[in-house]
TORKOL-4160 file (C-alpha; in steps of 0.2 Angstrom, whole numbers, padded with zeros to 4 digits, m for minus):
281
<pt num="1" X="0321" Y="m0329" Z="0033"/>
<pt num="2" X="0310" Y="m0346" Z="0041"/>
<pt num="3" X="0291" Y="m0345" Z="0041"/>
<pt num="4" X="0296" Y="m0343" Z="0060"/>
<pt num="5" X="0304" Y="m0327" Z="0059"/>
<pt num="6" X="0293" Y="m0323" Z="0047"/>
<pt num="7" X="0276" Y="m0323" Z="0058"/>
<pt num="8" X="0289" Y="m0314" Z="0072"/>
<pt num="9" X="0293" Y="m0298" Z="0064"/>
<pt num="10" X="0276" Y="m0299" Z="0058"/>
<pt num="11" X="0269" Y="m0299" Z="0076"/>
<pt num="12" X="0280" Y="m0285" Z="0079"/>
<pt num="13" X="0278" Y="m0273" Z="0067"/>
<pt num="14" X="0257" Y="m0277" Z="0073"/>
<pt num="15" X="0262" Y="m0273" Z="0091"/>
<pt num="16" X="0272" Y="m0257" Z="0084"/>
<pt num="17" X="0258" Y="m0252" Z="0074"/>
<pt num="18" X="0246" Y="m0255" Z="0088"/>
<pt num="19" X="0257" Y="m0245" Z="0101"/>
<pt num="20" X="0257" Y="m0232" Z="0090"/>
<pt num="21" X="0240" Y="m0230" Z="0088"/>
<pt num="22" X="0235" Y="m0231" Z="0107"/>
<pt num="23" X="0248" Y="m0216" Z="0110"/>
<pt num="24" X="0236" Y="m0205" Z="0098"/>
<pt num="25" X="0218" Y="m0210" Z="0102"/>
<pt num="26" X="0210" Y="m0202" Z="0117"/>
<pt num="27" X="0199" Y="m0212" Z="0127"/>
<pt num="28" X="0182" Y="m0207" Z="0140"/>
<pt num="29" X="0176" Y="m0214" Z="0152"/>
<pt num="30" X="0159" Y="m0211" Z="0160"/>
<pt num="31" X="0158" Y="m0207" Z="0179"/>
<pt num="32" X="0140" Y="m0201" Z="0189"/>
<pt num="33" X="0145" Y="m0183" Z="0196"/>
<pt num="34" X="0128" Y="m0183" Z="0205"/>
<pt num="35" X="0112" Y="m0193" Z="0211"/>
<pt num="36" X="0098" Y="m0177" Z="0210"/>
<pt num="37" X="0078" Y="m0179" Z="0211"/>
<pt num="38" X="0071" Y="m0191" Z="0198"/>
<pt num="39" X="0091" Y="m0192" Z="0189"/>
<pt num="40" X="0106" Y="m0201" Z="0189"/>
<pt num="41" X="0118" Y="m0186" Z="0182"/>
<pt num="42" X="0134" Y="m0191" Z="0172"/>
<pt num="43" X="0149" Y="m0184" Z="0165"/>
<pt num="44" X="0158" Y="m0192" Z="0151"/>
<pt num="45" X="0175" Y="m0188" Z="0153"/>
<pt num="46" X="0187" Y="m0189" Z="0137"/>
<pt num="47" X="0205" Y="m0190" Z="0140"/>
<pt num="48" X="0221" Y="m0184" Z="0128"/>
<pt num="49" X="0234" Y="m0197" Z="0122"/>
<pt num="50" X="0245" Y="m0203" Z="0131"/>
<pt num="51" X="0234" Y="m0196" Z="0146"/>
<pt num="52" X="0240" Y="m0201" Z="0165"/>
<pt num="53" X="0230" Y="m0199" Z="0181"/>
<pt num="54" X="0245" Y="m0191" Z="0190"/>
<pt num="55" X="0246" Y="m0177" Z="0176"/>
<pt num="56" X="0241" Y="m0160" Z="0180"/>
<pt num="57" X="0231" Y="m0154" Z="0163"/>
<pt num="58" X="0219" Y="m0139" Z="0158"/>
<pt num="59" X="0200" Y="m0145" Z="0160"/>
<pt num="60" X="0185" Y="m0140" Z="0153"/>
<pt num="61" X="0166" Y="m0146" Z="0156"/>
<pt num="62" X="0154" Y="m0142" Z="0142"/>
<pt num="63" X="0135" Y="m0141" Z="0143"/>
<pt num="64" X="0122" Y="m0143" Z="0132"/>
<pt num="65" X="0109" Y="m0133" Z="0124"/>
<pt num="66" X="0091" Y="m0135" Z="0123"/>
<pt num="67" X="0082" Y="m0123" Z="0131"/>
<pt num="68" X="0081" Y="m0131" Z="0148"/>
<pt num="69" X="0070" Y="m0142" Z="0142"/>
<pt num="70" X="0078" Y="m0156" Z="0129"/>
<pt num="71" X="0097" Y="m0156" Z="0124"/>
<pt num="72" X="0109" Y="m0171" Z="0126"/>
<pt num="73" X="0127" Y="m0172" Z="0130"/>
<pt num="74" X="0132" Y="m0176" Z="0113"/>
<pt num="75" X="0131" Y="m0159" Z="0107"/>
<pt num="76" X="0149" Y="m0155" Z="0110"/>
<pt num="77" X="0157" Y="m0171" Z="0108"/>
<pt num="78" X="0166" Y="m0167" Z="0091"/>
<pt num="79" X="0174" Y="m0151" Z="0102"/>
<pt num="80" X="0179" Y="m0162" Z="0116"/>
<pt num="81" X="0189" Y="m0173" Z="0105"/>
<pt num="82" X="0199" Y="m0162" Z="0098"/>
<pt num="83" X="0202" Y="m0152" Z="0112"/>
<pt num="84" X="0209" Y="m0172" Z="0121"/>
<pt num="85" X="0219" Y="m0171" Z="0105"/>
<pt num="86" X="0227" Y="m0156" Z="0109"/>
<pt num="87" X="0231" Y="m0162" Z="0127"/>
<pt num="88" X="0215" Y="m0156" Z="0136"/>
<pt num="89" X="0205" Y="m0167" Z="0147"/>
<pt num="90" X="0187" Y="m0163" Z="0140"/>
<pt num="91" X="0172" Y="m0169" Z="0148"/>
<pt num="92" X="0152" Y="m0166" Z="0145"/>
<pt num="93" X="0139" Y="m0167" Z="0158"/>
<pt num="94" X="0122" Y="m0170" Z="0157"/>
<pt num="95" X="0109" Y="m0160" Z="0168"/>
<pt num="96" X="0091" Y="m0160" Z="0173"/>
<pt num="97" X="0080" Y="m0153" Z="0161"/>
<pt num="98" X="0060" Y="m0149" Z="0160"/>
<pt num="99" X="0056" Y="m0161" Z="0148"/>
<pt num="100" X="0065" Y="m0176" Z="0158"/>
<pt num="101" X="0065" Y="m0170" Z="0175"/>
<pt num="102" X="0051" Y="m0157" Z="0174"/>
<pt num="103" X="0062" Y="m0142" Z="0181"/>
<pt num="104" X="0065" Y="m0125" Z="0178"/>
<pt num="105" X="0083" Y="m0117" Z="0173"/>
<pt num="106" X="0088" Y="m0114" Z="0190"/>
<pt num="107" X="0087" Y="m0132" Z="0193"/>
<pt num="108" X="0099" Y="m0132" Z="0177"/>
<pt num="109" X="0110" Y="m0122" Z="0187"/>
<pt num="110" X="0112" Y="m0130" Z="0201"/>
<pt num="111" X="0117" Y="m0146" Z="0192"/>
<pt num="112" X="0130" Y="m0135" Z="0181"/>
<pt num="113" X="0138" Y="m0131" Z="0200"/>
<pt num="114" X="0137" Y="m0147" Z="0206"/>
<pt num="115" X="0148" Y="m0153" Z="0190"/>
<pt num="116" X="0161" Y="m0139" Z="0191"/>
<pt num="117" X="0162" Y="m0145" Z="0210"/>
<pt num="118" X="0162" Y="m0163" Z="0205"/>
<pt num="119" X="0177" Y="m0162" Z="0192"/>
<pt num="120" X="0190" Y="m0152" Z="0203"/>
<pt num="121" X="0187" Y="m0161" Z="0219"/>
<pt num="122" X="0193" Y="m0175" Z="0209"/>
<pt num="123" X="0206" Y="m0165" Z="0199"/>
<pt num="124" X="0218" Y="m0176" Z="0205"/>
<pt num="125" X="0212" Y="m0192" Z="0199"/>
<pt num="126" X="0207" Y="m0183" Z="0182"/>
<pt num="127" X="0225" Y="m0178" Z="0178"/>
<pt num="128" X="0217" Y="m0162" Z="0180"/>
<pt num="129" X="0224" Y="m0144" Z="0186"/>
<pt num="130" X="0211" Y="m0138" Z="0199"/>
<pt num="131" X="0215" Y="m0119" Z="0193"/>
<pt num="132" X="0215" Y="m0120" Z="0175"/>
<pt num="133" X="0195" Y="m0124" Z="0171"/>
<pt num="134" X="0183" Y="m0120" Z="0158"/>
<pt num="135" X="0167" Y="m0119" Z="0160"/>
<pt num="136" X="0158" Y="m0120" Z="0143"/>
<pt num="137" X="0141" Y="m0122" Z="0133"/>
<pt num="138" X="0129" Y="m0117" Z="0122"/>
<pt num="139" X="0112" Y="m0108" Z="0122"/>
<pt num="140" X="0106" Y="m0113" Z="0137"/>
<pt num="141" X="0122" Y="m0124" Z="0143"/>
<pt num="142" X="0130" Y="m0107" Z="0139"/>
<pt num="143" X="0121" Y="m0101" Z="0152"/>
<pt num="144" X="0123" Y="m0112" Z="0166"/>
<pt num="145" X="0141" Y="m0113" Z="0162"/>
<pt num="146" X="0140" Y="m0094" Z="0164"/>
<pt num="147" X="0132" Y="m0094" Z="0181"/>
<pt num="148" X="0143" Y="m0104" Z="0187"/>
<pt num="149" X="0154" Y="m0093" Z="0188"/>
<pt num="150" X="0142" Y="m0078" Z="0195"/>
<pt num="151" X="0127" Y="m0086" Z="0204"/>
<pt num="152" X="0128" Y="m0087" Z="0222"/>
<pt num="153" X="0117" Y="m0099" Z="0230"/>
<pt num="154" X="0107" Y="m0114" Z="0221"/>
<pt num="155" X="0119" Y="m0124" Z="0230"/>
<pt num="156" X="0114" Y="m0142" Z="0229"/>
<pt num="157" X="0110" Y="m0149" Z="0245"/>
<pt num="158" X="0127" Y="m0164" Z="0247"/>
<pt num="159" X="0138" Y="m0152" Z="0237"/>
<pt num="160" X="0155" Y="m0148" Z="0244"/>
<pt num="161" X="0152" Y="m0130" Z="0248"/>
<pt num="162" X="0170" Y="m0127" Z="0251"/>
<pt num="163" X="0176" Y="m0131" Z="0234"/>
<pt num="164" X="0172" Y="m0117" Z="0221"/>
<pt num="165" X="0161" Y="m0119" Z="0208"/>
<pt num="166" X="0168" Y="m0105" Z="0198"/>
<pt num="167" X="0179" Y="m0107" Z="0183"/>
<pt num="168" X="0195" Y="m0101" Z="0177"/>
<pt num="169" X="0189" Y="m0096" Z="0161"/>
<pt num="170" X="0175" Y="m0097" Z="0150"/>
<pt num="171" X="0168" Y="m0101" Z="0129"/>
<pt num="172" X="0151" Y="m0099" Z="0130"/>
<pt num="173" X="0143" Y="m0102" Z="0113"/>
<pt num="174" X="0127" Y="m0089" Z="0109"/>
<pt num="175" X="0123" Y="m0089" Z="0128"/>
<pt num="176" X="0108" Y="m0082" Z="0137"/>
<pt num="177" X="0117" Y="m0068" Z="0149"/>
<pt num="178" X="0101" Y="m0058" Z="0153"/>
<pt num="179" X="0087" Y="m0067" Z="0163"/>
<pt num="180" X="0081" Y="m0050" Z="0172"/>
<pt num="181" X="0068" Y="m0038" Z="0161"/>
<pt num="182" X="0065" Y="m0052" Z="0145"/>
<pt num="183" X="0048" Y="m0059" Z="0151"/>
<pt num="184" X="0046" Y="m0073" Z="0140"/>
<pt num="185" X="0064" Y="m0081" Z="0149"/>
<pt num="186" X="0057" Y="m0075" Z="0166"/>
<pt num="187" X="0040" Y="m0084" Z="0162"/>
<pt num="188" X="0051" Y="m0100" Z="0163"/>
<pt num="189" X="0056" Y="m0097" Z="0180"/>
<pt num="190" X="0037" Y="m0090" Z="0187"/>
<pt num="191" X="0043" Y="m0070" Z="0186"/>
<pt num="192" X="0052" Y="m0074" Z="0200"/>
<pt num="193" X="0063" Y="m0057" Z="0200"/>
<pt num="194" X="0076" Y="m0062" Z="0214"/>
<pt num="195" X="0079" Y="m0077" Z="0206"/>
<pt num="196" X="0079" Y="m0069" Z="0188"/>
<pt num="197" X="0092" Y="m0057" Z="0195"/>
<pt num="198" X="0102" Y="m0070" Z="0203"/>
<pt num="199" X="0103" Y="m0081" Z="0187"/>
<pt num="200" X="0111" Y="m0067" Z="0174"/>
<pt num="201" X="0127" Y="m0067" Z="0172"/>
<pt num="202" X="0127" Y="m0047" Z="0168"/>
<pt num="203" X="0123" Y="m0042" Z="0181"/>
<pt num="204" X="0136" Y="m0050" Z="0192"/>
<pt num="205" X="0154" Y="m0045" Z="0180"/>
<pt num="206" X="0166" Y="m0039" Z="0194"/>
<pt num="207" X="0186" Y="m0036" Z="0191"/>
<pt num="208" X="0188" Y="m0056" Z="0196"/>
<pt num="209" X="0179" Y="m0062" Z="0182"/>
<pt num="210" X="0188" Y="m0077" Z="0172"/>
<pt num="211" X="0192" Y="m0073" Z="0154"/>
<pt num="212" X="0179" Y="m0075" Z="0142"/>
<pt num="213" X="0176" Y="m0080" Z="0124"/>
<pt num="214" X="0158" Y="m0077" Z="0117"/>
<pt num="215" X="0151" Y="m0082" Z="0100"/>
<pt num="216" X="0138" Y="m0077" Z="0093"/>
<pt num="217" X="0127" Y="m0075" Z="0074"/>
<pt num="218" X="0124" Y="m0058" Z="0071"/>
<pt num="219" X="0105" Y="m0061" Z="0066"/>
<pt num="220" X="0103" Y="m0069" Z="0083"/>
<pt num="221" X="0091" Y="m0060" Z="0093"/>
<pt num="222" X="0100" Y="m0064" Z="0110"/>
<pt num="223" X="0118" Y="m0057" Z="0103"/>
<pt num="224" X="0113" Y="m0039" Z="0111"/>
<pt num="225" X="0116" Y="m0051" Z="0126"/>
<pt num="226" X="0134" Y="m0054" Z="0123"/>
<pt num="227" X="0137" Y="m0036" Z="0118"/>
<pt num="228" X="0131" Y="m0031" Z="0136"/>
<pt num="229" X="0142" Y="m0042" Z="0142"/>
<pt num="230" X="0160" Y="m0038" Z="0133"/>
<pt num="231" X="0154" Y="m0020" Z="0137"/>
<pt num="232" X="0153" Y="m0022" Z="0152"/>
<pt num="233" X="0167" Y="m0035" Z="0157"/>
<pt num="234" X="0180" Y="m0022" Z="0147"/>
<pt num="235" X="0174" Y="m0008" Z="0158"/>
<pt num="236" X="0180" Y="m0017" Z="0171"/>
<pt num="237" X="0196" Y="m0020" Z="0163"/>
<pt num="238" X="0192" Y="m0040" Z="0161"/>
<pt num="239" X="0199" Y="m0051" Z="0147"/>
<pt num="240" X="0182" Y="m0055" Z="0136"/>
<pt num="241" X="0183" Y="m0058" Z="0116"/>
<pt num="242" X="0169" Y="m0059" Z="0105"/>
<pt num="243" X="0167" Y="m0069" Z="0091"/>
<pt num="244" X="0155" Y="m0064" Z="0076"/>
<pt num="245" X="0146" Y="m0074" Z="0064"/>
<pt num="246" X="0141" Y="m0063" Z="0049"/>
<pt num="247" X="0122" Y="m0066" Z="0046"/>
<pt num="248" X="0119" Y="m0079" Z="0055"/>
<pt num="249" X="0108" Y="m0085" Z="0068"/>
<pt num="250" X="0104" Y="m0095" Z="0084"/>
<pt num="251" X="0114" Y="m0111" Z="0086"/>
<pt num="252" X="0124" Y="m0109" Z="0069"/>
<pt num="253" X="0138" Y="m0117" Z="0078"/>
<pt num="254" X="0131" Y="m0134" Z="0078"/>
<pt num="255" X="0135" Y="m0134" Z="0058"/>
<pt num="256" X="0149" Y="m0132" Z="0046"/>
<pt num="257" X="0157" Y="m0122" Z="0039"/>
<pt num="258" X="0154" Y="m0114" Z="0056"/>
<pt num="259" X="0158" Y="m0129" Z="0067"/>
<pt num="260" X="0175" Y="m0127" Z="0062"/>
<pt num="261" X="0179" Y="m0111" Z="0063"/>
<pt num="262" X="0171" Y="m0108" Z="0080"/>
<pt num="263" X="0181" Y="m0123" Z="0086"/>
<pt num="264" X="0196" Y="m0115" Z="0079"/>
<pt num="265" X="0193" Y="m0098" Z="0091"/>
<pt num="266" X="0191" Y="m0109" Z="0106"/>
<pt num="267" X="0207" Y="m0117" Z="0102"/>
<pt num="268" X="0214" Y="m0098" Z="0098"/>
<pt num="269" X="0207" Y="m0091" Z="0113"/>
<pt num="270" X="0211" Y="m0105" Z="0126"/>
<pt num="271" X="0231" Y="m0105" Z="0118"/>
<pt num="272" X="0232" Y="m0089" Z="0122"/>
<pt num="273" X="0228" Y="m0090" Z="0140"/>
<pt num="274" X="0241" Y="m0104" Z="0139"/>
<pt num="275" X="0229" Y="m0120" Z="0142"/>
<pt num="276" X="0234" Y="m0127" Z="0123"/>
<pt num="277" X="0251" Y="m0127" Z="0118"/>
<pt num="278" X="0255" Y="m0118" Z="0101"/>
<pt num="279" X="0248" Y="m0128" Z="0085"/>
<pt num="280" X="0264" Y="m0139" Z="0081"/>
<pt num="281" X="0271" Y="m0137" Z="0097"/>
């Protein structure tokens, strides 16, 4: 063999190598879903291998915690990826919060609307199936992904109103569900009862309710909360799981080994609604 073939089957086995490798790493771009009071909002959108704009693909939207007040879409970047790797298209949006934006949660939800809008008016161009949706979150971004699907109103002023906010399922990590009748969450929103009614989610479960997964510690003091919730959404004869971490408390999701296994149920739970294909499938 010369020097010259050689360099050549060198090259290509580099450009094989190199193929390769862009047919199984997901790449994100980052696209401003609104322009709100005092913020530029953006959503960073991570898309699967071998990802195409004309594809039609499950979505989901997650939302930070941080108590309306701190949090940064970071939090759920590890369960974005792997969800891109297993053909999702996976985006986090930021939101206004009281620490940044000085605003209260209902603010929080109207940003959390104003995404769900933004990502399937421009399904198309995400390689994203308008009906097959998640909405997700933690703590607080559990809850604004919750209302998303069950808060009427807190319509941003420029929002499309005649495309629906509501997902087509749910994985709400240790959500708030209740605002109505806990006065140290109603304090947030100056005991405004018709607006702490309009913001909890459990008290708005109809039959049309998309299908749910909650997790949540068992030592959480908000887990009552996701109780009321599956109680309430079975009555009606509405898909909702629970999952249950023995002995542990607020936020235990964030670390191992209970990053993991939660990340493992969403990946159960949103196979079995058919927006994952079967592991090794």
């Amino acid at each position: 063999m010369t020097m010259r073939q050689a360099l050549t089957v060198v090259v290509a086995a580099a450009w094989t190598i190199s193929a390769q490798a862009q047919e199984t790493t997901t790449t994100s771009k980052t696209f401003v879903y609104k322009e709100a009071p005092k913020a530029k909002l953006e959503v960073v959108v991570t898309y699967p291998p071998g990802w195409k704009a004309e594809d039609h693909r499950p979505g989901i939207v997650f939302f930070f915690g941080g108590g309306w007040t701190n949090g940064n879409i970071k939090q759920f970047e590890a369960q974005a990826e792997h969800l891109a790797r297993r053909g999702m298209v996976a985006a986090r949006a930021d939101y206004r919060v009281k620490s940044r934006q000085d605003v209260r949660p209902d603010a929080c939800v109207e940003d959390a609307k104003s995404a769900l809008r933004w990502f399937r008016a421009h399904a198309a161009e995400q390689g994203v199936d308008p009906d097959r949706i998640v909405a997700a979150g933690g703590s607080a971004g559990g809850h604004i992904a919750a209302c998303t699907a069950f808060t009427t109103g807190l319509d941003a002023p420029g929002d499309d109103l005649k495309v629906s906010p509501k997902p087509n399922a749910m994985v709400l990590f240790n959500p708030v569900l209740r605002f109505s009748g806990v006065p140290q969450l109603m304090k947030r929103i100056d005991d405004d009862e018709k607006l702490g009614d309009a913001i909890t989610p459990n008290l708005h479960i109809t039959k049309d309710a998309p299908p749910a997964l909650i997790l949540f510690g068992t030592d959480d003091k908000l887990a009552v909360m996701g109780d009321e919730y599956i109680k309430k959404a079975k009555d009606l004869g509405v898909r909702a799981e629970l999952f249950s971490a023995p002995g542990q408390g607020h936020s235990f999701f964030n670390r191992e080994p209970w990053k993991a296994r939660t990340t493992a149920a969403m990946d159960e739970f949103l196979t079995s609604i058919g927006y994952l294909p079967p592991v090794g499938k």
